[in-house]
Every structure is written in C-alpha cells, then in structure tokens.
N, C-alpha and C positions, 0 to 999 in steps of 0.2 A: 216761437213768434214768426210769422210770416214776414216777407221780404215790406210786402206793402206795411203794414201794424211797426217791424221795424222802423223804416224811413220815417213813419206820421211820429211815431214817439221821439223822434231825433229834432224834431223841430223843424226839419226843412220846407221849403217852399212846397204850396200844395196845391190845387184846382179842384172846383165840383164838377162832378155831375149829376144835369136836372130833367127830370122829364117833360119832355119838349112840348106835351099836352096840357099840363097842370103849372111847370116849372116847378113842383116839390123835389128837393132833395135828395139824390139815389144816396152819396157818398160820396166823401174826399178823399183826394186820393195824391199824391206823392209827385212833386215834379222831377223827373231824373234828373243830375246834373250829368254834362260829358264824363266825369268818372266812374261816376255810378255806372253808366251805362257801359262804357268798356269794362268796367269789373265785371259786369251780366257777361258779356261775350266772354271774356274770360274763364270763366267758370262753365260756360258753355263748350266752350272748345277740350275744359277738362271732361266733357261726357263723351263729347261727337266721337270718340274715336272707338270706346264702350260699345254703344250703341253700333255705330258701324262694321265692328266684327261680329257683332249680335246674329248680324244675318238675314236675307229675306225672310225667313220661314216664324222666326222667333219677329222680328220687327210686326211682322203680320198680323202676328197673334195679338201683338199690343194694341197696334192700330185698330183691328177689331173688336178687341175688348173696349176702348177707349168710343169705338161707334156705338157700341149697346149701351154704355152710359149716357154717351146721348139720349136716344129713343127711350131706356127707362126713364131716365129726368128729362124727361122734353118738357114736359108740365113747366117744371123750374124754371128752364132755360124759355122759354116761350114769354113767362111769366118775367121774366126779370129784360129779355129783347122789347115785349110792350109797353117797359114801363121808362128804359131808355133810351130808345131807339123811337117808338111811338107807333109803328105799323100794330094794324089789328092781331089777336091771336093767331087768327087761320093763315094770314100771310105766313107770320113766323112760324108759327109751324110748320106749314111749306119749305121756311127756309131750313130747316131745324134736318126736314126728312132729306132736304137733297143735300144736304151736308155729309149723312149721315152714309147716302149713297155713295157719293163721291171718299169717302174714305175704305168703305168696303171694296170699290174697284180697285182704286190706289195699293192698297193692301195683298188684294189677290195677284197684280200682274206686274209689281213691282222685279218680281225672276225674270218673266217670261221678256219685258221691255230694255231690264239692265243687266241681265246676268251674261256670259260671256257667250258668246256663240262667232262659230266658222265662216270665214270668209272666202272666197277665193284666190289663190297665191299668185296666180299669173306666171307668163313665158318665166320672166328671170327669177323670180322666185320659189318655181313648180319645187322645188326639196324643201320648201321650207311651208311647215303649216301657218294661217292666222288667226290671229283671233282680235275679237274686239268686244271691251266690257264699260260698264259706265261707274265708274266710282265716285263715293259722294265726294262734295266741293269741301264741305266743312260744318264751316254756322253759319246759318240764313239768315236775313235780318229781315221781317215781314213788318209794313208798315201798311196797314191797315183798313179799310173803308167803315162810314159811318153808317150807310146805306142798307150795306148786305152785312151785318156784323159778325156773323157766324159764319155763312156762304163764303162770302166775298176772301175774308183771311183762312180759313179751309183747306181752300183750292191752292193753295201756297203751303202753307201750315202742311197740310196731311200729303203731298205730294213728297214734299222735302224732306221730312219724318219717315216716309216708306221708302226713299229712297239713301237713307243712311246717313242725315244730316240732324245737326242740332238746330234748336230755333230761338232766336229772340224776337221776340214779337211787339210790336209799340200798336195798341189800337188807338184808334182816332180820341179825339181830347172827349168827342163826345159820347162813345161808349166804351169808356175802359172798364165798365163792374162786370164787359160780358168777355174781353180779353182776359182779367182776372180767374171764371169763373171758367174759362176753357181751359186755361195754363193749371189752373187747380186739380181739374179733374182729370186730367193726365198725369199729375204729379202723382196722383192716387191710383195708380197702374205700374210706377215705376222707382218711385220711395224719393228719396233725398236725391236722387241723381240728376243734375241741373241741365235736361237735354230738353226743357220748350218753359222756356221763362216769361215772365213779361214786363215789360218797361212802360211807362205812364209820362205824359207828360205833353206839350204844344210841339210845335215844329221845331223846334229847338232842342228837340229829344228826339228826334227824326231824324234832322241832321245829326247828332250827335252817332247816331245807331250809324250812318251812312259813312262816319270818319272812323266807325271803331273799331275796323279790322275782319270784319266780318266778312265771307267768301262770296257772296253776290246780295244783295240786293230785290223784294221782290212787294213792288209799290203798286198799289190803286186809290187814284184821286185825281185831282184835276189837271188839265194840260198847264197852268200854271206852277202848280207845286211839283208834278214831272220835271218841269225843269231845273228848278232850283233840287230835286233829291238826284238829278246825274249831274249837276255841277258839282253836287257834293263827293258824289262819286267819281268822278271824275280824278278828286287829288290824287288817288290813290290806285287808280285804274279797276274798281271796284264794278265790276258788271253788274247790272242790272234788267232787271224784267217789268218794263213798265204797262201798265195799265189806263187808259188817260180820257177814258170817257167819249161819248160820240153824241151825235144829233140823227140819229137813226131812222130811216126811213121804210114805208110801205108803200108797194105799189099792188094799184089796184087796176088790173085788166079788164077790158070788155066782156069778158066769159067767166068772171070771178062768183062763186059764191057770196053773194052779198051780205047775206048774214053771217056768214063766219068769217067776214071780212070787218064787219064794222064791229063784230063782240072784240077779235081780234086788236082789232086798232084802239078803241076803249081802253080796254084789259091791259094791252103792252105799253099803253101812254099812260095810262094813271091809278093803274094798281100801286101801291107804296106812296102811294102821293105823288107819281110822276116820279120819284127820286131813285129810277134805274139805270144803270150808264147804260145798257143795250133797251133801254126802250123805246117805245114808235114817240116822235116827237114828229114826224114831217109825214105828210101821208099823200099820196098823187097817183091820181084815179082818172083814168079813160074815159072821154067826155062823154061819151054815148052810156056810160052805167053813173056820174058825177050827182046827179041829184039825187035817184033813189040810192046811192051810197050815205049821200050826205044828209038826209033825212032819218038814217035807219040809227048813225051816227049820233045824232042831233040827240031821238027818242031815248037811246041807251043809255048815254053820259047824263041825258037830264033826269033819270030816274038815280043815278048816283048823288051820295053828299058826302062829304068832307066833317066829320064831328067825332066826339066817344059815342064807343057802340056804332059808329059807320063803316061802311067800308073802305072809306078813306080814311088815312088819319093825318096827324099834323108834320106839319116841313120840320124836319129834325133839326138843323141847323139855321138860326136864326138868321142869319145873312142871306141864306137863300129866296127866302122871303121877296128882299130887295131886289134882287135879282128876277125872277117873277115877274114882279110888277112892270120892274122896265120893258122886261121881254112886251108881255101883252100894253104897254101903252105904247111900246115905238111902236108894236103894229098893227094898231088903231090908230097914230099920229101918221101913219103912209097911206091910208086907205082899208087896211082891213075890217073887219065887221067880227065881232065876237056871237055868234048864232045862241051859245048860253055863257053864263058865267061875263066874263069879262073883268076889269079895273075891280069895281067891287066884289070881284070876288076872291079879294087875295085880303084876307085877313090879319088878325098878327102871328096866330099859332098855325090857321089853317088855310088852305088855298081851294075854293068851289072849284069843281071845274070846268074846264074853257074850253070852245072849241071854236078858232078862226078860221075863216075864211077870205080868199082874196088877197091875202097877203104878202108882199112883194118879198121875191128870194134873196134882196139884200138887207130883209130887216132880221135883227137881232134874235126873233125869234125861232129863224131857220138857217141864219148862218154860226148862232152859238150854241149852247148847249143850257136849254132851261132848264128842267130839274124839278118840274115841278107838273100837278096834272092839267098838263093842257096839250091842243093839238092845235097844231096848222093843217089844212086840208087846202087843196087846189087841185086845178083841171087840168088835162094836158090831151093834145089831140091824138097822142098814142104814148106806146110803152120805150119808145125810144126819146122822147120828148124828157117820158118819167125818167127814166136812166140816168139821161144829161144833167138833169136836176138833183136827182138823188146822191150822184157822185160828184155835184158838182161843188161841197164843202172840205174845208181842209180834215175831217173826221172819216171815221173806216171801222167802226168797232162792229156793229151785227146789222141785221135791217130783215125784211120781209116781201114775200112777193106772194100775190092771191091769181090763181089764174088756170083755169083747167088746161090746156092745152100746153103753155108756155112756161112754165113755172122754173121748168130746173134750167132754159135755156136764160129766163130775167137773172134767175139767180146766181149763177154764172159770170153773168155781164156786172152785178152790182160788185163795186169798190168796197167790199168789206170783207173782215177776215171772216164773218160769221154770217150765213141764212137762213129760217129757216122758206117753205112752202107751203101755203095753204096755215097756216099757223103762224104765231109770234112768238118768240125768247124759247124757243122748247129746245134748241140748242144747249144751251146753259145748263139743260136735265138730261144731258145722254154723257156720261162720264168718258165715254172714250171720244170723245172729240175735244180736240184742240179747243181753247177760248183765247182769245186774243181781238187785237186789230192793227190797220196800217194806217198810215199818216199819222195824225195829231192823234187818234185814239191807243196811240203807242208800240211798244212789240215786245217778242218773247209771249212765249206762252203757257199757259198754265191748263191743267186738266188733260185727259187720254194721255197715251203715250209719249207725244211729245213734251204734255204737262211734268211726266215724270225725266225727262233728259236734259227739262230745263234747270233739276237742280244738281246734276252728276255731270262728271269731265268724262268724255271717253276716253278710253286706256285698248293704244294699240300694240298687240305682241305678235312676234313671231319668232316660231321656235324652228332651228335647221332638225328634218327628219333625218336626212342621208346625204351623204355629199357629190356636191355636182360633178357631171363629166365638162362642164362646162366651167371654168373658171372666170367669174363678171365680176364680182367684188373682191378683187385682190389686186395687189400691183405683180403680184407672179401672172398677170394673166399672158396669153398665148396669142401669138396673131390666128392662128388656129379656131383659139374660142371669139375671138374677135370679127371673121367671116362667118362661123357658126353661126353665131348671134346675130349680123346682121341679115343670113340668109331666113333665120327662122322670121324675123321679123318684117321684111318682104311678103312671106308669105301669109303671114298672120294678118298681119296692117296694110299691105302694099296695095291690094288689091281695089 
C-alpha cells in the first residue's frame, strides 16, 4: 500500500483536487501532520547517504533513466498536468520536454560541476596541494509551484538528486496527483529506497517540511508566502533558495523588429493564462515605433481566447481570479483604457485577454504582480526612460529587450537576474544558465551549474606534498623564515 492509500485509510484529515476548468474531481489526498512529515525526512535522510556514495556516474544513469520515462509517458503526464493544472496539451507538453532536458543536462555535468578539482596553493602554501569538491547537503525539502508543476519543482528536484541529495517534495495544494505521479515514477527506478518522497497538504505542511530538519530549503511562490517559509526557516538556521515571482518587463526600441516584438510580448504575457513568474506583464516601447507596436499588439491578442480547446486556458487557482480583476479595474479607475478585453473579461474560471494602455506606473497593475493574461503597454521617449521604469519595481526575476543595435547593452542595464534578446522566457530553455532573481523576486539559484552548487557544501582540502624550507605554520618558526616570508611577499604583493 502506498504512502498516500495508507494515510487515506487511517482516517486522517484530507483536501481535493479539482480541475480548475470543469471543477470535477482529480482525487483526495492526505493532509500531512508535522510528524508525518518529519518521519518523511527521516526516512529520507536513511537513503541520502546510499545514494550519495552511489556516485556521479551511477546517480546519472538514474537520472536518465528517470528522463525517458518522462518522454515515454508524456502522453500520461501531459494528460493528467491538463487536467489539473488546466494549461492546454501543447503548453504541457513544452513543459513535459524541457523538464526532461533540464534533467539530462543535470545528469551529464553533475562530475564535471562537483567533483573535485586543483586549485592553486599560493606563496605560503606552495608544498601543499589543493583541492576543492562539492558534497551533497543532505535532504532537500522542495516546496512546490502550481504554475509550472513539473518544470518549476524539476529544476530543484533533478538538480538536488544529481547532486547526491535526497528529496521531500510538498507540491502546491493545487496539484499534488502530478507531485505524486513524479515521486512514483522515480520510485520505479530505485525500489523501496525512500530517496524522493512526497508530502501533501496546505501551508501548514510547508511549514512543517521548513521546521523538519531538513538541509536547505528550495521554495517557488509568492513574495508573501517567501516570507513566512524563511521565517520558518529561520528557527533553525535552515537556508534556503527562494523563488518569489516578478512583474517583468519588455522593452521595445526604435529599431526593434516589430513583429517579433509584439508575438513576443503576447506569447510571454499570456501563454498559461498569464500565470508565469518570468512572464512580460509590463511592456515600454520608443515613441517613434509605440503605435505600430501597439496596433500589431492589439491584432495578435484579439485573435486569442481563453476557453477548452483554446489556447488559453483557465486561472488554476481561484483567488487569482480576484486578484485580476482588481489589477485591471484600479487601472481603468486611474485613467487607463483597456484597447481589448478589460473588466469583463475576467470571468470565474477563465480571464479574456487584456491589453492596457496609458496606465499610471503606480497602479497595481505594474507595480504588483498579476498573474493573469493581460498586458500594460506605455510610451516612453527613449530606452533609458524604459529602463527607469522597468527597474523601477521592487521585483528582478527575468524581462526582455527587442532592439537591433542595442540589445545586449538594454540588457545589461536591466535590474533582473535573467534576459533574454530579441525574444522572451527562452532563458528558462538553455539548461546551463542560472534561473533566479534579485530583490522581491528572491535568490539562490536553480539550473546550470550554479543550479547544481546550490544544493552541495563545498569541501576544502589540502594535502602537504613535501616539507617546507620555510617554517609559517609552526611556533618552531625562525626569525629567519620570518624575513624570508616577508621578503617574498614584498616582492610578490609589494609592488
């Protein structure tokens, strides 16, 4: 009997999940109490040490194997993301394959990023070799997004796994049948050996995961619930790698491709329903290109709809809904104009989509984080105008810049830990780059090589080759070695 079939037969406290289109019924599923949840790490921490002599080579192999099962059951897994989650097939699938990437790289370059390699020894230590290696932390506690549900805990998940950790996993309240059906099919790679679990439950199974000992912490969701999971962490000096969502921006230059600037801003604003942390929500365009931008704009979004069998599909989490709405009424309540979509078009399941104009940069809709498909667009008399404005929110997660000439110096200049050029979110699909952001959109990082050291400690050594004519680290030393050492270092540093 399974972990979850146990718990449901025991009587305890339990939660649905429904799908966010229909509201029919996925399955119920188990709320952890705090002991439950430290027995999971418990049992966790009896693997992590298993697995972590395993080895890159052997770890690899699983990781791999564990990637084909993806790609052979993507069907399933596609199938069972649409149905709680609510994004179309082809999205999830997208997300299904770069998942699938992102675990293949992890896999392959887990030696080459952690394994130990030579350092230089320096003046006082020239007899002695060094080295430095990255050893895994422990148990990882992954807390979830409802968003990206496969993608998003992945990049955590498969990082921390090739790098020699165990994992407890708590996905969002609102898709746990697709945390289930990740944690399963790993288990079918590696038997009874409790090295990527999952735990079920509200925030109160978050926190609990956050108090229960586990080696760091690795969270995506809102700058509100960021806070309360490092408070949590906090009791215990529990690091963490947070993720925290942004209000992302495009900027649109005088010499930009127009057309692949407004598929762009479209595409990155309300693919998923708008509900990407790195997507275009704010867009600021060079006045002399601002109309034909904003007409091409206008054309694109108003051929999209929001329905089954659309390419939009419905706001997964009902709250956000509300949210939404506020956004686009406070800014049509300051002056803005909604060019399509608007008020009505925020439904209860589904949100038309919206695209403002005129809208002042202290309304809610570009200084918070909507979530939903709609865009703000505005004019500005050049790209340093855009800048001021783009960086001028407390968020820093990815953004965008269109511009032939200028591109890699805008993006440079922009406030975020991610760019890309000439395109949107294609960041998030090259596996060796870092994914993160600064300010309110959080830190630590996940993905490429850094992605991989955010869940290993480095381990420094040095071993004596041969022994010094110089005597520095002894109390036998010499006034001798004493002028020696300071004449070498004159020379060295003095100059």
């Amino acid at each position: 009997m399974s972990a979850r079939a146990s718990f449901l037969a025991s009587g305890v406290e339990t939660f649905e999940s429904r799908n966010p289109a229909t509201g029919a019924l996925i399955g119920t599923y188990p709320i952890f109490t705090a002991a439950q949840v430290h027995e999971t790490v418990r049992r966790a921490r009896s693997a992590a040490g298993w697995w972590a002599e395993l080895g890159f080579a052997a770890r690899g192999k699983v990781l791999r194997a564990w990637r084909s099962t993806l790609m052979r059951r993507s069907k399933e897994l596609v199938d069972l993301v649409h149905a709680e989650n609510g994004k179309p097939e082809a999205d999830a699938m997208v997300e299904v394959i770069l998942s699938a990437q992102h675990l293949d790289w992890a896999s392959k370059h887990a030696r080459e990023v952690l394994g130990p390699r030579r350092v230089p020894s320096g003046m006082m230590m020239f007899n002695h070799s060094a080295t430095v290696e990255y050893q895994p932390l422990g148990v990882i506690g992954v807390l979830g997004p409802w968003n990206y549900p496969v993608f998003g805990p992945i990049g955590s998940i498969g990082y921390a796994l090739a790098a020699g950790n165990a994992v407890v996993f708590k996905p969002s309240e609102y898709t746990p049948q697709i945390g289930h059906w990740l944690a399963d099919t790993f288990r079918e790679l590696v038997g009874d050996r409790p090295l990527f679990q999952t735990v079920t439950g509200p925030g109160s199974t978050g926190a609990a995961l956050c108090r229960s000992g586990v080696d760091k912490i690795g969270f995506t969701g809102s700058p509100a619930t960021g806070r309360k999971v490092l408070a949590a962490c906090a009791e215990d000096l529990t690091p963490a790698a947070i993720e925290c969502g942004g209000s992302d921006a495009l900027l649109v230059d005088e010499d930009a491709d127009l057309d692949a600037a407004a598929d762009a801003a479209v595409w990155g604003g309300m693919s998923n329903a708008g509900q990407t942390c790195i997507g275009i929500e704010r867009v600021y365009v060079h006045e002399r290109v601002y109309d034909a931008f904003v007409a091409k704009v206008v054309r694109l979004a108003g051929s999209l709809a929001a329905g089954e069998g659309e390419p939009i599909g419905p706001i997964t989490m009902p709250s956000q809904v509300t949210i939404i709405r506020r956004h686009i009424a406070d800014a049509l309540e300051r002056g803005g104009r909604a060019l399509i979509g608007g008020l009505h078009a925020v439904g209860e399941r589904y949100v038309q989509p919206t695209v403002l104009v005129d809208v002042p940069e202290e309304s809610a809709a570009v200084r918070e984080e909507t979530f939903g498909p709609t865009l703000t667009v505005a004019r500005v008399k050049d790209m340093d105008e855009a800048l001021q404005k783009a960086n001028g929110t407390k968020f820093g997660l990815g953004g965008a810049v269109f511009s032939r000439r200028r591109g890699l110096e805008l993006a440079r200049r922009m406030r975020s830990g991610m760019t890309s050029v000439n395109a949107a979110l294609t960041f998030a699909g090259v596996p060796s780059l870092p994914y993160g952001g600064v300010g309110e959109s959080g830190f630590g990082r996940i993905h490429g090589p850094e992605g991989l050291r955010e869940w290993a400690r480095p381990k420094a050594i040095t071993q004596q080759r041969f022994s010094s004519p110089l005597r520095a680290t002894t109390f036998r030393r010499r006034s001798s070695d004493e002028r020696w050492l300071a004449h070498l270092a004159r020379l060295l540093y003095g100059r």
